[in-house]
FIMI-94152 format. One record per atom (N, C-alpha, C): chain; atom name; residue number from 1; x, y, z; residue in one letter. Coordinates in steps of 0.05 Angstrom, whole numbers, plus 5000, padded with zeros to 4 digits. Example, Ala and Ser with C-alpha at 12.3 -4.5 7.8 and 13.67 -1.06 7.14 Angstrom:
2
 kette atom  nr    u    v    w rest
     A    N   1 5264 4886 5156    a
     A   CA   1 5246 4910 5156    a
     A    C   1 5264 4934 5156    a
     A    N   2 5257 4955 5142    s
     A   CA   2 5273 4979 5143    s
     A    C   2 5258 5001 5157    s
This chain:
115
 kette atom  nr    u    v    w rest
     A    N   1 5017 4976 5000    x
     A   CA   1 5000 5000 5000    x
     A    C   1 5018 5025 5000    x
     A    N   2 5031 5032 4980    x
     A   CA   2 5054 5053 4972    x
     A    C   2 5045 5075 4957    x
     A    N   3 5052 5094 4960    x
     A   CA   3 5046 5116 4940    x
     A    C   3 5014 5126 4941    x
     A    N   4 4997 5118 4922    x
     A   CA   4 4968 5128 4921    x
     A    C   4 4957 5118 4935    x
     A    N   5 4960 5090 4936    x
     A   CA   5 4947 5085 4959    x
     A    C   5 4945 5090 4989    x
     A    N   6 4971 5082 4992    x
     A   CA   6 4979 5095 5021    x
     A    C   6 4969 5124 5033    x
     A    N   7 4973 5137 5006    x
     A   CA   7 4960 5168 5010    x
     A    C   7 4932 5168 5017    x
     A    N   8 4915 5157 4989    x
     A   CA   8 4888 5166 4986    x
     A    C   8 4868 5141 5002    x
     A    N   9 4878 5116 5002    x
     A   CA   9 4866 5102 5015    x
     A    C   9 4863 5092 5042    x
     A    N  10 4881 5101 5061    x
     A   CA  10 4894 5104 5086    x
     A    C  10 4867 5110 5095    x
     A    N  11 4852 5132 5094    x
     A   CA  11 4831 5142 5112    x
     A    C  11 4810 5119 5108    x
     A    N  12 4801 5120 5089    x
     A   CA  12 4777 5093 5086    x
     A    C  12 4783 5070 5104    x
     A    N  13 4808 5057 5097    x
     A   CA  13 4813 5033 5106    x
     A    C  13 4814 5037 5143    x
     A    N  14 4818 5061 5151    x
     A   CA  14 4825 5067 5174    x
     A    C  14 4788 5066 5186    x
     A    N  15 4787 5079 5175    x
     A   CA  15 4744 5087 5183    x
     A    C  15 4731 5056 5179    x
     A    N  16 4746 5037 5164    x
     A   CA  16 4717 5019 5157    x
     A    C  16 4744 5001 5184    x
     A    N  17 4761 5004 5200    x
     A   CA  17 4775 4991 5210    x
     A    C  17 4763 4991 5237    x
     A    N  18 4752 5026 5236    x
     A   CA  18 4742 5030 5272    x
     A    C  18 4714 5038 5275    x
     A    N  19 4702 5039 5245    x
     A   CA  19 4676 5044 5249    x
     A    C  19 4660 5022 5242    x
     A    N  20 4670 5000 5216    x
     A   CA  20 4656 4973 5218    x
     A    C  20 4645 4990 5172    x
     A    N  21 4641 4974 5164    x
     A   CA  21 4633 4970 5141    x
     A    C  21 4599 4985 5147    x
     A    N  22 4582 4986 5168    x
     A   CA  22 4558 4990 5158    x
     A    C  22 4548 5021 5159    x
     A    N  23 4583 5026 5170    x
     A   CA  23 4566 5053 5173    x
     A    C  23 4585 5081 5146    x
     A    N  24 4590 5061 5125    x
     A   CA  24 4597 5071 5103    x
     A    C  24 4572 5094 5090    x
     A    N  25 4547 5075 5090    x
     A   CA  25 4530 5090 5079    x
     A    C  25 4525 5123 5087    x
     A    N  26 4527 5118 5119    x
     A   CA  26 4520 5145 5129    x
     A    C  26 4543 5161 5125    x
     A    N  27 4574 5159 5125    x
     A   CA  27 4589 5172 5121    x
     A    C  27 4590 5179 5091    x
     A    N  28 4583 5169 5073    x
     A   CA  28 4580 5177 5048    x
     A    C  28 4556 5197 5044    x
     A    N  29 4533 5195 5056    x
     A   CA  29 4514 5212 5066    x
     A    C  29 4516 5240 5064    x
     A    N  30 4540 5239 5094    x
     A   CA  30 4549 5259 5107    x
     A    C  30 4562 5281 5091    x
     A    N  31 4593 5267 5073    x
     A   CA  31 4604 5283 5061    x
     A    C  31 4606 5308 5041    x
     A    N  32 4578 5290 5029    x
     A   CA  32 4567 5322 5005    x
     A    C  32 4562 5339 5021    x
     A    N  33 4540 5334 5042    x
     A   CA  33 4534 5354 5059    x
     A    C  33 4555 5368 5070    x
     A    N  34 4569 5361 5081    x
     A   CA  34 4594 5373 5095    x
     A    C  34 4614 5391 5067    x
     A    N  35 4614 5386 5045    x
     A   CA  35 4627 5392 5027    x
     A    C  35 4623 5418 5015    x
     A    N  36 4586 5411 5020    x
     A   CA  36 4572 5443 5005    x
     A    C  36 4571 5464 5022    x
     A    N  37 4573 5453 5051    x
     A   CA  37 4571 5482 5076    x
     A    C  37 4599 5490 5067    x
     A    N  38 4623 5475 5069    x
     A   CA  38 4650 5488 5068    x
     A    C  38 4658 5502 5029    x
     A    N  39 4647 5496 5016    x
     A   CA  39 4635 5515 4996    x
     A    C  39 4619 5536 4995    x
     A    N  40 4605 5542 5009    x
     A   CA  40 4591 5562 5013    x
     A    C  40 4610 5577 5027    x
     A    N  41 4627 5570 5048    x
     A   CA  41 4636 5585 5072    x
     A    C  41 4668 5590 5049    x
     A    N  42 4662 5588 5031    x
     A   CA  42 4684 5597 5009    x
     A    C  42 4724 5586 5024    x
     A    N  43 4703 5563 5034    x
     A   CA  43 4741 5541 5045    x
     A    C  43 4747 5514 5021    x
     A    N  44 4729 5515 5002    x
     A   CA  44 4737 5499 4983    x
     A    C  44 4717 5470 4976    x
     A    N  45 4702 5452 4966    x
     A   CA  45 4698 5431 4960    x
     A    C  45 4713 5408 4967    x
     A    N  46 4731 5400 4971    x
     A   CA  46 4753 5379 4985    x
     A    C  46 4761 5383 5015    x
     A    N  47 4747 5400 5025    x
     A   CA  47 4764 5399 5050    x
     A    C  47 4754 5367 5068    x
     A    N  48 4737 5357 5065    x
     A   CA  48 4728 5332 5078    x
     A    C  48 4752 5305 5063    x
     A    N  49 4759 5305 5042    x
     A   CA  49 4779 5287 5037    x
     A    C  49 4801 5299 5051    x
     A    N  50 4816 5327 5052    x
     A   CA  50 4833 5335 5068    x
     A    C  50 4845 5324 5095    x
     A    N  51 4825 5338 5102    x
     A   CA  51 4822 5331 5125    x
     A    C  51 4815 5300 5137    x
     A    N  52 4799 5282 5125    x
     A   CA  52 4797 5257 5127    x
     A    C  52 4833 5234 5125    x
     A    N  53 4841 5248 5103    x
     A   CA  53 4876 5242 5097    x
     A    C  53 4886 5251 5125    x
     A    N  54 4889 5276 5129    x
     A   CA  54 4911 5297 5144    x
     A    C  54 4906 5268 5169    x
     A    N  55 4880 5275 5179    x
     A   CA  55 4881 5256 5203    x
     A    C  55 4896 5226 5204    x
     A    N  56 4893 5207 5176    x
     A   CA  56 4904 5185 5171    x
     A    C  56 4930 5181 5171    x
     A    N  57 4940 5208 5165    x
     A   CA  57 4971 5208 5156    x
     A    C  57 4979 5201 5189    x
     A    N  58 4963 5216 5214    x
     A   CA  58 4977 5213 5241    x
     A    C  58 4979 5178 5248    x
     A    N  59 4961 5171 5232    x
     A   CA  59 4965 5145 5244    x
     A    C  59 4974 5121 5230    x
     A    N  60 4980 5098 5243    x
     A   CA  60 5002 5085 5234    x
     A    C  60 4977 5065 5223    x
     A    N  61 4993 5056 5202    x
     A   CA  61 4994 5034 5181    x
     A    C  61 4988 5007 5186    x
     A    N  62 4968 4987 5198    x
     A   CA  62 4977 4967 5205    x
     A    C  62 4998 4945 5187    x
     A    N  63 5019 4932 5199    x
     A   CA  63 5041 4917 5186    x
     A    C  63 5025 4891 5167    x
     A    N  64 4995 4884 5181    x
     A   CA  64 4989 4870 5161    x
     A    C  64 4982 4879 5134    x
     A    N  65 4974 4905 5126    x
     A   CA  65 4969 4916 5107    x
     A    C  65 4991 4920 5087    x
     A    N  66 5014 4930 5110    x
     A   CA  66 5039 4939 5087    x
     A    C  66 5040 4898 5078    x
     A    N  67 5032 4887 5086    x
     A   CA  67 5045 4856 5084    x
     A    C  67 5027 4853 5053    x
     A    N  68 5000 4853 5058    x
     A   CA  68 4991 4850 5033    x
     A    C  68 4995 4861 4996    x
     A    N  69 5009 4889 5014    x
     A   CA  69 5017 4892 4986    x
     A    C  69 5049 4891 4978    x
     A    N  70 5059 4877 4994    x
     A   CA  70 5085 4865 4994    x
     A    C  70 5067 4829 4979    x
     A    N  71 5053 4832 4987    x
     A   CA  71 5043 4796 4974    x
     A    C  71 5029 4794 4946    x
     A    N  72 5007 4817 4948    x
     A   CA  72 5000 4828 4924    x
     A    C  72 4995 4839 4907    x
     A    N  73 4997 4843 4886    x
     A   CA  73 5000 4860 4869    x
     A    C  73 4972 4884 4876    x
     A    N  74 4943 4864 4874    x
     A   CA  74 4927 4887 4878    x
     A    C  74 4895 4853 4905    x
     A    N  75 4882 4878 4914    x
     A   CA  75 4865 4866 4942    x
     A    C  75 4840 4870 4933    x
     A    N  76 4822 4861 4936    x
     A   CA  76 4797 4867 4943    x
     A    C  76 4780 4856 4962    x
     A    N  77 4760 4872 4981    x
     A   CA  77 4749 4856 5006    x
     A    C  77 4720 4860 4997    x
     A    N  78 4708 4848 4995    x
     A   CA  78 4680 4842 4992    x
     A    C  78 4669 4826 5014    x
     A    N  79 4641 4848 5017    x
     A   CA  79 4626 4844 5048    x
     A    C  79 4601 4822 5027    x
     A    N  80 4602 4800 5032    x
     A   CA  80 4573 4785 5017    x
     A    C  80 4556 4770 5037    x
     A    N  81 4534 4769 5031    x
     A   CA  81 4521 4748 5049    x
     A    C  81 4504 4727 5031    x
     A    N  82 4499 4708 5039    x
     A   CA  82 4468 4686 5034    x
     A    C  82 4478 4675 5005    x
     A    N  83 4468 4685 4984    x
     A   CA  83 4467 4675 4951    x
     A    C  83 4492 4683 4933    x
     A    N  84 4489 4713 4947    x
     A   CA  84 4524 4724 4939    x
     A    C  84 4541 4712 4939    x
     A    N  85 4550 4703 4959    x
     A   CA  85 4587 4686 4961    x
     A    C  85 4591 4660 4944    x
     A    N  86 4573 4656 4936    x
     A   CA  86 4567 4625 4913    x
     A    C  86 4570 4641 4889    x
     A    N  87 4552 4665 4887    x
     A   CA  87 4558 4681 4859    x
     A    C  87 4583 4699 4858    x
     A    N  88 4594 4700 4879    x
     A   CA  88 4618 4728 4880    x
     A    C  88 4643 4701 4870    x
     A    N  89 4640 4689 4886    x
     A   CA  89 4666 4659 4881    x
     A    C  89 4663 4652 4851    x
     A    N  90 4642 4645 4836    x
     A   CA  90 4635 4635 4816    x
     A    C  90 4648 4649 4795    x
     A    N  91 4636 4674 4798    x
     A   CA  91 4644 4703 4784    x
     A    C  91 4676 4713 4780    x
     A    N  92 4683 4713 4815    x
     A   CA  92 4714 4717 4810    x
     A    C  92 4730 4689 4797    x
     A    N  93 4731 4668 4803    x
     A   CA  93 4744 4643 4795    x
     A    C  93 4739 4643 4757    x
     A    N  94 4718 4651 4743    x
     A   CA  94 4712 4654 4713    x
     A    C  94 4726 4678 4710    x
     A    N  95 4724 4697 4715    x
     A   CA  95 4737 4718 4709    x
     A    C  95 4776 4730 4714    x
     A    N  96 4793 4712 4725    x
     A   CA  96 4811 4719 4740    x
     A    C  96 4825 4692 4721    x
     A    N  97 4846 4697 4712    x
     A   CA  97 4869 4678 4706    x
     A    C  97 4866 4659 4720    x
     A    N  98 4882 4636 4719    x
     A   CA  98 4892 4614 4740    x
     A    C  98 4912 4629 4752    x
     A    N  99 4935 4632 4741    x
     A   CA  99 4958 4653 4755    x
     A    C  99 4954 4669 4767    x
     A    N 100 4938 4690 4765    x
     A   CA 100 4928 4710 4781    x
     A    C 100 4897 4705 4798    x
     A    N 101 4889 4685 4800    x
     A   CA 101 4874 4685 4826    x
     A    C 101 4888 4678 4848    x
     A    N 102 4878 4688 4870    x
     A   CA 102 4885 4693 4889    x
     A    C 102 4888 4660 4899    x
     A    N 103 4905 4648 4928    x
     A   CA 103 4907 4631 4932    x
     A    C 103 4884 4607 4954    x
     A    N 104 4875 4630 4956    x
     A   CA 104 4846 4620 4973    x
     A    C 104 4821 4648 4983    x
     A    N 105 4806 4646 4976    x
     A   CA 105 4783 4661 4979    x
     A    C 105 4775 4655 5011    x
     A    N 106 4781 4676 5027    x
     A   CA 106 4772 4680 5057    x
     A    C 106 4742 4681 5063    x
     A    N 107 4724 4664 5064    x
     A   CA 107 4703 4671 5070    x
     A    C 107 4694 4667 5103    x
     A    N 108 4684 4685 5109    x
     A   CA 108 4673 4681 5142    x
     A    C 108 4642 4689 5134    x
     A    N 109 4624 4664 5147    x
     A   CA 109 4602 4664 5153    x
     A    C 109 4590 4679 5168    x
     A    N 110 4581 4704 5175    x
     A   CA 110 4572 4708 5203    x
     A    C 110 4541 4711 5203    x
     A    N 111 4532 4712 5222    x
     A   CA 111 4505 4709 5229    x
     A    C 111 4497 4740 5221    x
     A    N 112 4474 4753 5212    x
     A   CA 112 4456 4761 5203    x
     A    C 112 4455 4789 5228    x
     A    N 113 4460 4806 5234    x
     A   CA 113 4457 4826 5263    x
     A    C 113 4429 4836 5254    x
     A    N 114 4410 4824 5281    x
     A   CA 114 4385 4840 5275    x
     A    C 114 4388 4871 5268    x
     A    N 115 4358 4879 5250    x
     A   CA 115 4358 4910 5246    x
     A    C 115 4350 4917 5265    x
């Protein structure tokens, strides 16, 4: 995770690390909103990625991360449940080289969190 990534992706991976995957939606929500007040207030359109980075940069990297992209060329984590993971596996294994699929597909089952 070097260069762009490290830069631009650092904050995401950091937020879905301590806030959990479900609360993506609301922070995506949030952002326009937050984007158009600080436009109006004539501080610019970006300051929510700014600032989302500035904060990431303070914090450190976990070593398993730098590990993965020491392992791989490129990651993807997909959250699936029920019918999905039969179709997401199906999908990736047809579509992905032999050489370049990955060496085992991590799947964890988990139970369903009431709404």
């Amino acid at each position: 995770m070097r260069g762009i990534a490290a830069r631009y992706g650092k904050d995401t991976f950091l937020f879905i690390k301590t806030m959990g995957t479900n609360r993506i939606p609301a922070l995506l929500a949030t952002k326009p909103r937050f984007d158009a007040i600080t436009t109006m207030l004539g501080l610019g359109s970006t300051i929510s990625d700014r600032v989302s980075q500035w904060v990431a940069d303070l914090m450190p990297l976990p070593p398993r991360m730098m590990a993965f992209h020491e392992r791989y060329q490129h990651h993807l984590l997909l959250k699936m449940c029920g019918k999905g993971i039969e179709e997401a596996q199906t999908y990736l294994s047809s579509f992905l080289p032999s050489k370049e699929r990955v060496t085992s597909l991590n799947i964890r089952r988990q139970k369903r969190k009431p709404p």
